[in-house]
Backbone as XML, in Angstrom:
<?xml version="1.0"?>
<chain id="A" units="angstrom">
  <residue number="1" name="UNK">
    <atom name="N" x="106.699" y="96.506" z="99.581"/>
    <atom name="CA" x="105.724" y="97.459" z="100.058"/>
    <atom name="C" x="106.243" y="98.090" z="101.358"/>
  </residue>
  <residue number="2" name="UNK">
    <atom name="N" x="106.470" y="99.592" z="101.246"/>
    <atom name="CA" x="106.264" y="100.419" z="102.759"/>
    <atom name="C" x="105.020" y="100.755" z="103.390"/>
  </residue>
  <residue number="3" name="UNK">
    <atom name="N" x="105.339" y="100.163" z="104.664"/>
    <atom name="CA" x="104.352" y="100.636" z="105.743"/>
    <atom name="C" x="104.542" y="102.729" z="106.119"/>
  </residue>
  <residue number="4" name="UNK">
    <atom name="N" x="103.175" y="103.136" z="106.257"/>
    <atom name="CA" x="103.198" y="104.321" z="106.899"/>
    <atom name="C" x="103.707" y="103.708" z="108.468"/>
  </residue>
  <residue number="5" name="UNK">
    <atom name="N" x="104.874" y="104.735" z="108.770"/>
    <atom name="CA" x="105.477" y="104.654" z="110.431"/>
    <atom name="C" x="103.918" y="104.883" z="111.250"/>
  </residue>
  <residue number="6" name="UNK">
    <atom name="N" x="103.018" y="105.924" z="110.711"/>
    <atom name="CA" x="101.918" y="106.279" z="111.793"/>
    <atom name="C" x="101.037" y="105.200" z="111.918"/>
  </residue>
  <residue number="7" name="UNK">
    <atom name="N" x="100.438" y="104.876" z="110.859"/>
    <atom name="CA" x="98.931" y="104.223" z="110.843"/>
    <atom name="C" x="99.632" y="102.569" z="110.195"/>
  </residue>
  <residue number="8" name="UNK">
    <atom name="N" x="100.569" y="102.419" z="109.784"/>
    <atom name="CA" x="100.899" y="100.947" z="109.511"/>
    <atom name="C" x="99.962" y="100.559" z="107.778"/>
  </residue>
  <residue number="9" name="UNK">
    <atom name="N" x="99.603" y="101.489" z="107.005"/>
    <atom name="CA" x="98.664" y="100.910" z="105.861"/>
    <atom name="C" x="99.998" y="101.213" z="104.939"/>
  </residue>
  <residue number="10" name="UNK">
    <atom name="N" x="99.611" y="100.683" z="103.723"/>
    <atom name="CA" x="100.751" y="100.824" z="102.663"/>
    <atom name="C" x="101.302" y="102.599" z="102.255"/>
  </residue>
  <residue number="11" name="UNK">
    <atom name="N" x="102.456" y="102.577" z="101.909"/>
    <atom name="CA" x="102.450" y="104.325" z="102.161"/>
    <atom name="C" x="102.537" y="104.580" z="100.722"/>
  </residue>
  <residue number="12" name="UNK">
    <atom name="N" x="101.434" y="105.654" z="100.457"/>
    <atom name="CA" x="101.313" y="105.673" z="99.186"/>
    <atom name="C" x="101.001" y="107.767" z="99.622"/>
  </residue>
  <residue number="13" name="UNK">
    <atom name="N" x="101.272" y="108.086" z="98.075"/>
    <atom name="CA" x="101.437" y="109.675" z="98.732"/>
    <atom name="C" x="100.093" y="110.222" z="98.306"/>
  </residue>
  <residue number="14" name="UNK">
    <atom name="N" x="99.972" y="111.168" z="99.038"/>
    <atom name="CA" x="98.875" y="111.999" z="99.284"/>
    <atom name="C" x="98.038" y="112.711" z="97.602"/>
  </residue>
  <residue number="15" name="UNK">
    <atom name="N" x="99.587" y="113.738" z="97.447"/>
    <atom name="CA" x="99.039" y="114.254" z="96.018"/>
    <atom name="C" x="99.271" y="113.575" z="94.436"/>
  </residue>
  <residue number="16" name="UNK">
    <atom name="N" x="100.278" y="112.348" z="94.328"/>
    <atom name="CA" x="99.633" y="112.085" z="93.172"/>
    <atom name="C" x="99.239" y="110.440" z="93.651"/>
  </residue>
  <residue number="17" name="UNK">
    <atom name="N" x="99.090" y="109.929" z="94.594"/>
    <atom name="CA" x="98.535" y="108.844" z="94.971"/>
    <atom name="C" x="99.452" y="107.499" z="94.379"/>
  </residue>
  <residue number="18" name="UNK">
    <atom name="N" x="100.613" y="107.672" z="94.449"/>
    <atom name="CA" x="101.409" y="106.448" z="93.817"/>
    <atom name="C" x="101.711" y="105.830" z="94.676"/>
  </residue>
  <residue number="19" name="UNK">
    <atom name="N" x="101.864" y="104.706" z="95.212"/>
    <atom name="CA" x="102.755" y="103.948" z="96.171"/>
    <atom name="C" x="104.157" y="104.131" z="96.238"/>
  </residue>
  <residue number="20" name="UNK">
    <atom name="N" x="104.729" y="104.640" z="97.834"/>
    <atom name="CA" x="106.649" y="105.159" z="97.693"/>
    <atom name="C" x="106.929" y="104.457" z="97.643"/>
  </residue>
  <residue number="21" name="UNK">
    <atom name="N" x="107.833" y="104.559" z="96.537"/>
    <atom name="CA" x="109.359" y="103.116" z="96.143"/>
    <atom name="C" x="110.500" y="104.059" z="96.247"/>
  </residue>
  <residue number="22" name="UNK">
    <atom name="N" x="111.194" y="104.318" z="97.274"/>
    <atom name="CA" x="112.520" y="105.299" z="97.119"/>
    <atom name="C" x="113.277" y="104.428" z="96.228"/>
  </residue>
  <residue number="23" name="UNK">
    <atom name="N" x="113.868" y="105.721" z="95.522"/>
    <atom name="CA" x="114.903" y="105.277" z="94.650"/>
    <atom name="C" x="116.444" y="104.968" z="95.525"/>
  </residue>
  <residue number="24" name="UNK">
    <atom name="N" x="116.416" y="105.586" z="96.930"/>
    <atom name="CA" x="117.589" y="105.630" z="97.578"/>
    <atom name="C" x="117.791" y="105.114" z="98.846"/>
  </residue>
  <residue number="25" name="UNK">
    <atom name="N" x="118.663" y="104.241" z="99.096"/>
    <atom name="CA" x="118.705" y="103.490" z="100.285"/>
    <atom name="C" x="118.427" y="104.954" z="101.659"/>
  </residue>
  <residue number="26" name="UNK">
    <atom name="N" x="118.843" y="106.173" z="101.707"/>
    <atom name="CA" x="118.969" y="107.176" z="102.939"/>
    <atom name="C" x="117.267" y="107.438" z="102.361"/>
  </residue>
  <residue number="27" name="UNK">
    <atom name="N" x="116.572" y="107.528" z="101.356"/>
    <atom name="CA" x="115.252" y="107.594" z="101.863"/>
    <atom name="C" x="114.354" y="106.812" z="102.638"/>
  </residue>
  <residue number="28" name="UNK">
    <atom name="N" x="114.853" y="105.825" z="102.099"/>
    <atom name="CA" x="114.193" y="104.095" z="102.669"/>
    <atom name="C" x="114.475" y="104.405" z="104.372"/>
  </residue>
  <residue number="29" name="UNK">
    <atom name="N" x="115.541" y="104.731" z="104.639"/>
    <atom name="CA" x="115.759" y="104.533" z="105.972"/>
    <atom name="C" x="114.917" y="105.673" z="106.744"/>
  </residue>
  <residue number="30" name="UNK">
    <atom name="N" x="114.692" y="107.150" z="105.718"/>
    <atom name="CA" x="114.032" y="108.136" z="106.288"/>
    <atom name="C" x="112.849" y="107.512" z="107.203"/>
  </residue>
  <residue number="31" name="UNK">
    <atom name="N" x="112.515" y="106.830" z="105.812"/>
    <atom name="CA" x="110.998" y="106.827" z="106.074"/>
    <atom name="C" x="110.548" y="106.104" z="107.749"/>
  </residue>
  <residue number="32" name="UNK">
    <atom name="N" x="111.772" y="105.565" z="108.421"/>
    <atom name="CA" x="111.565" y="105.003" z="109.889"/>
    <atom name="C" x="111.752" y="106.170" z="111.001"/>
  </residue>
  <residue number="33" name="UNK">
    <atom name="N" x="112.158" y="107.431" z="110.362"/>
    <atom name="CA" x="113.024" y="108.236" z="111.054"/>
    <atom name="C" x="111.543" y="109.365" z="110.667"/>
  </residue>
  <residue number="34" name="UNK">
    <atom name="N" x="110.196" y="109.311" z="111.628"/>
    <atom name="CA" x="109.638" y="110.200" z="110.895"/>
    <atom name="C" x="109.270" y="111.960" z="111.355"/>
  </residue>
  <residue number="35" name="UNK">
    <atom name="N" x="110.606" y="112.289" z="111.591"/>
    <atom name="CA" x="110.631" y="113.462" z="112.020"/>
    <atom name="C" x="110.970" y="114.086" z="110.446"/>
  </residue>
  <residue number="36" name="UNK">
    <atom name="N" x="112.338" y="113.069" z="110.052"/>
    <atom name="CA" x="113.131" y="113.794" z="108.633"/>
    <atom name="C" x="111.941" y="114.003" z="107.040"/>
  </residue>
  <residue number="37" name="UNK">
    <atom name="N" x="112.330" y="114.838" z="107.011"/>
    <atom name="CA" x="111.305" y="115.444" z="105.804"/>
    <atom name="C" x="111.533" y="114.822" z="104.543"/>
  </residue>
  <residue number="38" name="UNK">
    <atom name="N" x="110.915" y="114.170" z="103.845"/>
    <atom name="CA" x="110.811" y="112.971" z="102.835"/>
    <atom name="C" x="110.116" y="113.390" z="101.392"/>
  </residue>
  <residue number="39" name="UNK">
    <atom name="N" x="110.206" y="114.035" z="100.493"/>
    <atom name="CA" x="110.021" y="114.261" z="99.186"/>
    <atom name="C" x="109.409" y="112.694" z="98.281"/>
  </residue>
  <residue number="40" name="UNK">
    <atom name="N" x="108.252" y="112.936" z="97.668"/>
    <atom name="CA" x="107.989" y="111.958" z="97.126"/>
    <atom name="C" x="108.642" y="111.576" z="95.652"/>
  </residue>
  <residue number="41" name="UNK">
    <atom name="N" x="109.343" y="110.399" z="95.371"/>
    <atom name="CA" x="109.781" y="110.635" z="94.731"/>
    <atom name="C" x="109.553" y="110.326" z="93.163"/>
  </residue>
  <residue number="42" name="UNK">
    <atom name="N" x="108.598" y="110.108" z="93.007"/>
    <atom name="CA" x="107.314" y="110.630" z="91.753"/>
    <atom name="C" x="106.952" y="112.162" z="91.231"/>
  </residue>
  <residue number="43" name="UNK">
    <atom name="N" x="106.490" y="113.102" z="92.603"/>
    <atom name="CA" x="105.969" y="114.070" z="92.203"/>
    <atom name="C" x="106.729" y="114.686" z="92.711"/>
  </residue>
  <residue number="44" name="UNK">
    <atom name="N" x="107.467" y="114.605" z="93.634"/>
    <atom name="CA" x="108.196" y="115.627" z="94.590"/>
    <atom name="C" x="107.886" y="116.987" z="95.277"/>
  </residue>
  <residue number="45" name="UNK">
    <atom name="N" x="106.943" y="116.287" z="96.084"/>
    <atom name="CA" x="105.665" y="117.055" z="96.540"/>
    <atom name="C" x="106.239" y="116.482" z="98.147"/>
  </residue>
  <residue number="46" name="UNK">
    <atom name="N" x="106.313" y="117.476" z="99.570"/>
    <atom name="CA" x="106.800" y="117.070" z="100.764"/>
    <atom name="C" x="105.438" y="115.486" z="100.938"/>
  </residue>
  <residue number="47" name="UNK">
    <atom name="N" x="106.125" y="114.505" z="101.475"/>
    <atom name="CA" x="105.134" y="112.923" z="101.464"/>
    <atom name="C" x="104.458" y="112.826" z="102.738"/>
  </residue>
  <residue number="48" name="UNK">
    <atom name="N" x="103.297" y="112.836" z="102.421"/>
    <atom name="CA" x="102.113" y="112.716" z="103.023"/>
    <atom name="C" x="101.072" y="111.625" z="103.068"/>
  </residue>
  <residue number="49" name="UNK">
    <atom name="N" x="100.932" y="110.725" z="103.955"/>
    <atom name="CA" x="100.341" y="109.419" z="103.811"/>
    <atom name="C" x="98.583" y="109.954" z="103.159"/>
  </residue>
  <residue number="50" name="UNK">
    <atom name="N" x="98.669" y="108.785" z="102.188"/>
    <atom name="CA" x="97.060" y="108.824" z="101.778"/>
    <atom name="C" x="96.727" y="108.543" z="102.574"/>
  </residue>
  <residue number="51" name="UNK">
    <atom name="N" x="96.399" y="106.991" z="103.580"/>
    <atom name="CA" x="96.253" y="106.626" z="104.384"/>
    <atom name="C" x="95.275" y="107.980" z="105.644"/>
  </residue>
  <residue number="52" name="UNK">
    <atom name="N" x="96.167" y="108.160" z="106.478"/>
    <atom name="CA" x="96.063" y="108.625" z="107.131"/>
    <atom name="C" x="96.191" y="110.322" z="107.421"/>
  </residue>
  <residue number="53" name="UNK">
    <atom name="N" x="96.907" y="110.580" z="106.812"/>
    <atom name="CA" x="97.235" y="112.045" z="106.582"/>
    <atom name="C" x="98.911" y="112.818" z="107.042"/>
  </residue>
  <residue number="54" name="UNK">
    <atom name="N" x="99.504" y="111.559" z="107.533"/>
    <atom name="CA" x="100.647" y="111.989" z="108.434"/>
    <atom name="C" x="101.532" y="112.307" z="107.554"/>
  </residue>
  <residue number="55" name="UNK">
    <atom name="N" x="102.365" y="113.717" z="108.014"/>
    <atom name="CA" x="103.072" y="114.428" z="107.152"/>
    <atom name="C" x="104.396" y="114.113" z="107.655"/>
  </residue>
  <residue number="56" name="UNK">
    <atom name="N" x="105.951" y="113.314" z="106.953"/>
    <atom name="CA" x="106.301" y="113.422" z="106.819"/>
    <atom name="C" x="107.594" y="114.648" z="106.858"/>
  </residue>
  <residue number="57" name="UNK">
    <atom name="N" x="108.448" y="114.682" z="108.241"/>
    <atom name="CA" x="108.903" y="115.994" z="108.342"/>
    <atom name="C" x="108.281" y="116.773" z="109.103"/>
  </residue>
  <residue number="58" name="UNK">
    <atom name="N" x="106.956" y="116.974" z="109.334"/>
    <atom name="CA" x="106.517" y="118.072" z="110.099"/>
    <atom name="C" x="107.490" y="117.840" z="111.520"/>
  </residue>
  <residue number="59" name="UNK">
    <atom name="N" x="107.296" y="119.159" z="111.909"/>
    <atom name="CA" x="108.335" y="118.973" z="113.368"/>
    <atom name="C" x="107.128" y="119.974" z="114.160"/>
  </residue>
  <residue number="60" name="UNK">
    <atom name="N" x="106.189" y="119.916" z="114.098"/>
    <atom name="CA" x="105.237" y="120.693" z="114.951"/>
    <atom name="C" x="105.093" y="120.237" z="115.806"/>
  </residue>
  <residue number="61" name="UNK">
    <atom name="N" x="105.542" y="120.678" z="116.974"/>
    <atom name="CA" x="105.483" y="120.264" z="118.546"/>
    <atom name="C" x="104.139" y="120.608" z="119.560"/>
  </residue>
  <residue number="62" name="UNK">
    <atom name="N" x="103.696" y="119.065" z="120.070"/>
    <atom name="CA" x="102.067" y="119.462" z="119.976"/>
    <atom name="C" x="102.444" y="119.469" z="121.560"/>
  </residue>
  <residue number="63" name="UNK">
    <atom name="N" x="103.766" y="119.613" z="122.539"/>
    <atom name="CA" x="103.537" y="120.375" z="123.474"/>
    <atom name="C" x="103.792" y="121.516" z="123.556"/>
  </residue>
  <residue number="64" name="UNK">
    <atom name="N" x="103.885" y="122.577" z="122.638"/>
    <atom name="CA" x="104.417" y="123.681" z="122.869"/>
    <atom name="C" x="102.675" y="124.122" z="122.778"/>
  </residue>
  <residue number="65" name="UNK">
    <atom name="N" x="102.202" y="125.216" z="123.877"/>
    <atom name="CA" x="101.023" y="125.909" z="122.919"/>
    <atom name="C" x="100.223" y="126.620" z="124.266"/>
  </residue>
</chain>
């Protein structure tokens, strides 16, 4: 089981609700790295915690504004 990096609950994706099992060791590692943008790899839809909502990849900088 993967933890969401944000909220720590099991990371399961947003739009078809499966639990992530990367098929690839450089996703597995993404998923600690959570700036890098992460494709689910079920639906292949950008991965978005059910959980919590945290998107995966976003790089929106919440001091710029």
């Amino acid at each position: 089981m993967i933890k969401c990096s944000f909220c720590e609950q099991p990371l399961a994706c947003s739009h078809c609700g499966k639990a992530f099992h990367p098929r690839r060791g450089e996703t597995h590692l993404a998923v600690y790295q959570p700036d890098m943008e992460i494709a689910c790899p079920e639906c292949q839809h950008k991965l978005i915690c059910r959980a919590c909502g945290f998107v995966y990849g976003d790089t929106t900088d919440e001091d710029e504004g």
